[in-house]
C-alpha positions in Angstrom: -4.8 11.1 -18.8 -6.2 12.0 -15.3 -3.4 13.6 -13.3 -3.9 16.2 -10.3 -1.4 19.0 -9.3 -0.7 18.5 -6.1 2.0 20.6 -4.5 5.0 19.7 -6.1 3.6 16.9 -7.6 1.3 15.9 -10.7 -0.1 12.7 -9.9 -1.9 10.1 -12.2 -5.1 8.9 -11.1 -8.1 6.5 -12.2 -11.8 6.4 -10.9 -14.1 3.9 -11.1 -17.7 4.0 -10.3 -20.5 6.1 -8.5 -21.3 6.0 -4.7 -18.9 6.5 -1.6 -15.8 7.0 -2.3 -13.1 5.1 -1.7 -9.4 5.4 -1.9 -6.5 2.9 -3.1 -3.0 3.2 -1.7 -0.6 1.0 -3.4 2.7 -0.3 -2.0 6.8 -0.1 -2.7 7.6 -0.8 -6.1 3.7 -0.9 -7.3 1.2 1.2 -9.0 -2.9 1.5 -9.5 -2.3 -1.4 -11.7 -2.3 -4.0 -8.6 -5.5 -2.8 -7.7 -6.3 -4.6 -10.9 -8.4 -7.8 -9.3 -10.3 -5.4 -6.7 -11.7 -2.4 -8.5 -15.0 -4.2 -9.6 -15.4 -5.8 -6.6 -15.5 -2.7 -5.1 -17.7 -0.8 -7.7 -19.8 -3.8 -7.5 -20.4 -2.9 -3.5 -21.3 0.4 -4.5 -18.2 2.8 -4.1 -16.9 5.3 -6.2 -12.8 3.8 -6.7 -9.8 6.2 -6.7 -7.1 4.9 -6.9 -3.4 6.1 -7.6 0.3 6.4 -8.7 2.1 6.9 -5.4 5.0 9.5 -5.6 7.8 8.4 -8.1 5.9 5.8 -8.9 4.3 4.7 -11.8 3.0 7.5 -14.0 3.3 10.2 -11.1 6.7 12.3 -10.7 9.2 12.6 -8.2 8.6 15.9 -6.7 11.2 17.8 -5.2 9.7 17.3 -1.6 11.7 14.3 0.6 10.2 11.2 0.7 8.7 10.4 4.0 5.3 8.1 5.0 4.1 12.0 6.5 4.6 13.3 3.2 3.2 10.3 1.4 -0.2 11.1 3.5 -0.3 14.9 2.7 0.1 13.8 -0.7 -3.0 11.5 -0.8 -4.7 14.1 1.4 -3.7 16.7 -1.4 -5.8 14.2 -3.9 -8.7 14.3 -1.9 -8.9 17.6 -1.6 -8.3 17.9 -5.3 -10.9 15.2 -6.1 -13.1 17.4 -3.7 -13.8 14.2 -1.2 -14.0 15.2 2.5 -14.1 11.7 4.1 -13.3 8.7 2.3 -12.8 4.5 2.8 -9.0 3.7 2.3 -7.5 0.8 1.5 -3.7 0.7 1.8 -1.3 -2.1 1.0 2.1 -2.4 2.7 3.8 0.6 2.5 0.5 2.4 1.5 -0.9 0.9 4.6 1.8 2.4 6.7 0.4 5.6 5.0 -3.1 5.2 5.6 -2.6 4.3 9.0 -1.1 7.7 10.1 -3.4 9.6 8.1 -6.1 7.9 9.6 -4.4 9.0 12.8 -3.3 12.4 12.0 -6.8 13.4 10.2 -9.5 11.2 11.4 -12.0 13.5 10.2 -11.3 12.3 6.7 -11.4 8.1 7.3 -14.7 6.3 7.1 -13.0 3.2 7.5 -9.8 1.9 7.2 -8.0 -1.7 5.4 -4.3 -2.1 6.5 -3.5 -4.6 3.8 -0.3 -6.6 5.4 0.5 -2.9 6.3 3.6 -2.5 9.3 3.8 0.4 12.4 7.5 0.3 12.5 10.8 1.2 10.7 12.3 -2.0 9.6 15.0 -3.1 11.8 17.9 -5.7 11.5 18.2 -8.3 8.4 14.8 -6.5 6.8 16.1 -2.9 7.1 19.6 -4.4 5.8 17.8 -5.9 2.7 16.0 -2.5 2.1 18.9 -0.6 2.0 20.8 -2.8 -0.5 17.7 -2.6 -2.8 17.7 0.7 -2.3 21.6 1.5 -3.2 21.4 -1.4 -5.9 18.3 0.5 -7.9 20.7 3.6 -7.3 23.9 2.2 -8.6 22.7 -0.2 -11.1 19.2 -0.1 -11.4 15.7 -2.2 -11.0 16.7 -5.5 -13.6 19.8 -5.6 -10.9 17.6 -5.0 -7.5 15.5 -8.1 -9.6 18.3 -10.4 -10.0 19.8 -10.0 -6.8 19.3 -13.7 -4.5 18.1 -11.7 -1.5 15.4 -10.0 -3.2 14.4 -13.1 -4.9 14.1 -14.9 -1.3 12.0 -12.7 -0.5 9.1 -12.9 -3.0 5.7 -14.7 -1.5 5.6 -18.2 -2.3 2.6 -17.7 -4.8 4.7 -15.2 -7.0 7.2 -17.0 -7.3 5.3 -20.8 -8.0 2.2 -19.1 -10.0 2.7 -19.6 -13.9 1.9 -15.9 -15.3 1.9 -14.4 -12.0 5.8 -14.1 -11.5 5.8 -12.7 -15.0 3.4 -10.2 -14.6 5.4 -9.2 -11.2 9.0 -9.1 -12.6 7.2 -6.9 -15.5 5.5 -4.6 -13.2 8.6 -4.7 -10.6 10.8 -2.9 -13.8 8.7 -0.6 -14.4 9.8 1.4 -11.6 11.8 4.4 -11.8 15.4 3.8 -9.1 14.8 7.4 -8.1 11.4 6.6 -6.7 12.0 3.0 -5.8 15.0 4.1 -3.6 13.2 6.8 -2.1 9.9 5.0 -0.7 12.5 2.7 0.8 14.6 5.7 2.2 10.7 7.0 3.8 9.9 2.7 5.2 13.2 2.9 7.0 12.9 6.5 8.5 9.7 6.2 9.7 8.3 6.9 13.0 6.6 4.3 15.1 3.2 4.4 14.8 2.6 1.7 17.4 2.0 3.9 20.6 -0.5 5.6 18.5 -2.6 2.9 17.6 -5.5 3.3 20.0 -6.0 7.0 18.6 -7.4 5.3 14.9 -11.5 5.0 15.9 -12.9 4.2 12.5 -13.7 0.5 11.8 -10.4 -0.6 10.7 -9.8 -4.1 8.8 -5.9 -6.0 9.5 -5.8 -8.2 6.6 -2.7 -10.1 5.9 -1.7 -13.0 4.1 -0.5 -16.3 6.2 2.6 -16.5 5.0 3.9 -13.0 5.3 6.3 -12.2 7.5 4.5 -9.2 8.6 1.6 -11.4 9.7 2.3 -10.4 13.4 1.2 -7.0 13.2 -2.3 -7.7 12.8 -2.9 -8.8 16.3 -1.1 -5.7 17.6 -3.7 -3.7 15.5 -6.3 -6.3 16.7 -5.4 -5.5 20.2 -5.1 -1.8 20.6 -7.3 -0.2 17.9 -10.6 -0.8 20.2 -12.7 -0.8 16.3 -10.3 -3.7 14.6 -10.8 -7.0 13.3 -8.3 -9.1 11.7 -8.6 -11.5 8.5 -6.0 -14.1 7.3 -5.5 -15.0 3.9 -4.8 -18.7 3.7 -1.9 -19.2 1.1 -1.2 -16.1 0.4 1.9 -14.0 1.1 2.7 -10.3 1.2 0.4 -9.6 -1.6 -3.1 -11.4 -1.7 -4.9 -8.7 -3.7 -2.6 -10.4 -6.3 -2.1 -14.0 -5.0 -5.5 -15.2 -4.0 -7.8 -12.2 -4.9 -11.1 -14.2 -4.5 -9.9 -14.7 -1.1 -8.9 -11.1 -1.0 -11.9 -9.9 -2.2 -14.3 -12.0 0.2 -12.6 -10.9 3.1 -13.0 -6.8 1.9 -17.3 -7.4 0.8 -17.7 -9.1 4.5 -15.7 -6.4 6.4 -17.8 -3.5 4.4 -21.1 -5.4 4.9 -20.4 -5.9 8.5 
């Protein structure tokens, strides 16, 4: 089982392919495993796939360091390093997108190019930062089959997930799989992040806002669009907060024509 030592974490890790490499960052309550539809795609465009468990999740530990989206980015920089790759492609969804988005600030050196996958700048606020922190002290209290059952996490699942036969299944399965200790604190490091907004026009690598058309963080794209000077946007038709898993043909077409471009 491939795992790295990374500071005060070991973290679980899978490549695929030969050529330039290139990096998956997976969202809250997710693992390598949603990469599942993309990886040969990828390898099939000639890149060498990493892609990994995100701290306390999946089959990488807790640590002992605070959760935080600046911490989450030393960690994945701590992978490269490990993995010996100076400069790398890197695709991150949702909150891995937040993650990718100030590393690519922070360390530019490192990004060749950049996929915010219906990625945000900002801490949640209002009725969304609300709903985070009862997942978050619901997981705590009584765990992830509660956070599940709960109507307001339910309301929120993309249309797809939730209509799909096999697809809410395999969701709900990979949804409890989750640890509460690292569920509850990637949500405690979405809410206490910085705003990364101001900072945009300081990412210079070609940077691809994808999003699916009926997410609620759909918006956000044409703020990238409009102040990283080396964006362009793509929207998923049907698709939700996760078309990698909703409509990955669609997905996968719009990743093969931003590489090729």
């Amino acid at each position: 089982m491939p795992t790295a030592q990374v500071g005060d974490l070991s973290i679980y890790y899978e490549i695929k392919g030969e050529g330039k490499p290139m990096v998956l960052h997976h969202g809250l309550a997710g693992s390598l495993e949603q990469w599942q539809h993309a990886k040969d795609t990828l390898v099939g465009l000639g890149y060498r796939v990493i892609a990994f468990d995100q701290r306390g999740h999946g089959r990488t530990s807790e640590g002992t360091k605070p959760f935080t989206i600046a911490q989450l980015a030393e960690d994945m920089g701590g992978l490269m390093d490990h993995l010996k790759i100076p400069r790398a492609t890197i695709i991150g969804h949702s909150m891995g997108g937040r993650t990718a988005l100030l590393f690519a600030m922070d360390r530019p050196e490192r990004v060749e190019r950049l996929i915010l996958n219906c990625a945000g700048g900002t801490p949640p606020a209002g009725d969304l930062r609300a709903a985070f922190e009862t997942f978050a002290d619901t997981a705590k209290r009584q765990g992830m089959e509660a956070v599940w059952a709960l109507d307001r996490y339910q309301a929120r699942l993309p249309r797809l997930v939730r209509e799909t036969p096999g697809l809410r299944e395999s969701f709900k399965a990979s949804f409890l799989k989750n640890r509460p200790e690292g569920y509850a604190g990637a949500i405690g490091a979405i809410v206490s992040m910085p705003d990364l907004i101001p900072r945009l026009g300081e990412v210079r690598c070609r940077t691809l806002a994808l999003v699916g058309a009926e997410d609620p963080a759909a918006p956000f794209v044409d703020v990238v669009a409009a102040k990283v000077p080396t964006a362009t946007k793509a929207v998923i038709p049907g698709a939700g907060h996760f078309p990698h898993l909703e409509t990955p043909t669609l997905f996968n077409d719009a990743i093969r024509a931003f590489l090729a471009s």
